[in-house]
C-alpha positions as CSV (number, residue, x, y, z in Angstrom):
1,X,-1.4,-8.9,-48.4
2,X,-1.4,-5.1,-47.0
3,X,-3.9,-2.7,-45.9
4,X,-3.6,0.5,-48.1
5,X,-5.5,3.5,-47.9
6,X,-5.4,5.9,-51.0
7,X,-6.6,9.2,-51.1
8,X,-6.5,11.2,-54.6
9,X,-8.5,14.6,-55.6
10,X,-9.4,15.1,-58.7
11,X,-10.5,17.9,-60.2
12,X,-13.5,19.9,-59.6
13,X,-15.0,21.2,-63.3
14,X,-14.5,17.2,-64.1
15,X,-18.6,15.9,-64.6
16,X,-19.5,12.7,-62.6
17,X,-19.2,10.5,-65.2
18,X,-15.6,11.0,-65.8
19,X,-14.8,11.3,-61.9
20,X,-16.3,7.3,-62.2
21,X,-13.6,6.6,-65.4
22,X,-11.1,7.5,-62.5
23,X,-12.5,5.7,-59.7
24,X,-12.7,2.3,-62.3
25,X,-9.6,2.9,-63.1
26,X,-8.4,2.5,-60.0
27,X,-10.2,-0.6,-59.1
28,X,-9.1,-2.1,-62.3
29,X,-5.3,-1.8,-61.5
30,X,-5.4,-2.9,-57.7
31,X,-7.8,-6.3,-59.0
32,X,-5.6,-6.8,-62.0
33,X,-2.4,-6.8,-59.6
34,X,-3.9,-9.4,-57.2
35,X,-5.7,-6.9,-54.9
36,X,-9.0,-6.5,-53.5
37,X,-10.7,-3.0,-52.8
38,X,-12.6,-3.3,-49.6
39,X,-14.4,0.6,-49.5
40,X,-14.6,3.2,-51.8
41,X,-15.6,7.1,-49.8
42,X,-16.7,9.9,-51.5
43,X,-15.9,12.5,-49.7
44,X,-17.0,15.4,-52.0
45,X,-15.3,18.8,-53.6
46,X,-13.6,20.8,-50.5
47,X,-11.3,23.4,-50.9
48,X,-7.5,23.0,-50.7
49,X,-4.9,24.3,-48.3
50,X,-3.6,25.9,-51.7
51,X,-4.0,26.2,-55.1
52,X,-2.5,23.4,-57.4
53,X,-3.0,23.9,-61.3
54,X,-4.6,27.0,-60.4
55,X,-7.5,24.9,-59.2
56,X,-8.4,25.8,-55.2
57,X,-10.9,22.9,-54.7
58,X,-11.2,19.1,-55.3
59,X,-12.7,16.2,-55.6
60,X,-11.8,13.9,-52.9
61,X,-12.1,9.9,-52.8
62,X,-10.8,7.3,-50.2
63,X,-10.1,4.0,-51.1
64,X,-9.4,1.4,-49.3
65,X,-7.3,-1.6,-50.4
66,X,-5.7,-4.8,-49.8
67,X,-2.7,-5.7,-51.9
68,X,0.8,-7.0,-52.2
69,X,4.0,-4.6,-51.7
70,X,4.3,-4.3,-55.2
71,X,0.9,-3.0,-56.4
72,X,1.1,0.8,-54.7
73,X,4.1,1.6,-56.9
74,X,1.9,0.5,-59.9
75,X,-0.6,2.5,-58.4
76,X,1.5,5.5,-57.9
77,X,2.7,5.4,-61.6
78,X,-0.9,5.2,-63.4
79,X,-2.1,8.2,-60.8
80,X,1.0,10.3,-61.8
81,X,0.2,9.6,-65.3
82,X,-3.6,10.5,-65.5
83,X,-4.2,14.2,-66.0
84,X,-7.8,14.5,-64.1
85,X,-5.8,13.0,-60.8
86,X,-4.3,16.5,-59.1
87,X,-2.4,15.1,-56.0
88,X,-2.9,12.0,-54.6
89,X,-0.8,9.8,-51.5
90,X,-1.2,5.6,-50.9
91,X,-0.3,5.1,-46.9
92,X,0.0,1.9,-45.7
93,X,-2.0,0.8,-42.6
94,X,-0.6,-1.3,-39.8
């Protein structure tokens, strides 16, 4: 198992409640894979370097996760997929 760090903004006008669907979500597909999330950041709605969707703030989260090599393509697939999720990037830590 990997380190992974995923960061995904999602956006702003979104109400807290569905900003948790997302963040469950999340945690669902790295447990059901195998993986274990090891801490979830909030960091808040901050303004973007430029506008995406027309949208020039988001939500950001950080999550950190361990998981096989397989999982962050799974990962990468549902977060493409899900229409409050506005850019998002899985690194892998060393």
């Amino acid at each position: 198992m990997r380190d992974y760090e995923l960061v995904y903004v999602v956006k702003p006008v979104l109400d807290e409640e569905s900003r948790e669907a997302v963040q469950n979500r999340i945690k669902e597909i790295i447990e059901a894979n195998g993986g274990e999330v090891s801490k979830v950041d909030a960091w808040g709605n901050r303004k973007l370097a430029y506008p995406i969707a027309k949208f020039t703030e988001g939500y950001y989260t950080l999550v950190n996760f361990k998981a096989s090599v397989e999982l962050p393509k799974e990962l990468d697939r549902n977060l493409k997929i899900n229409e409050n999720v506005i850019r998002h990037i899985i690194v892998a830590c060393a």
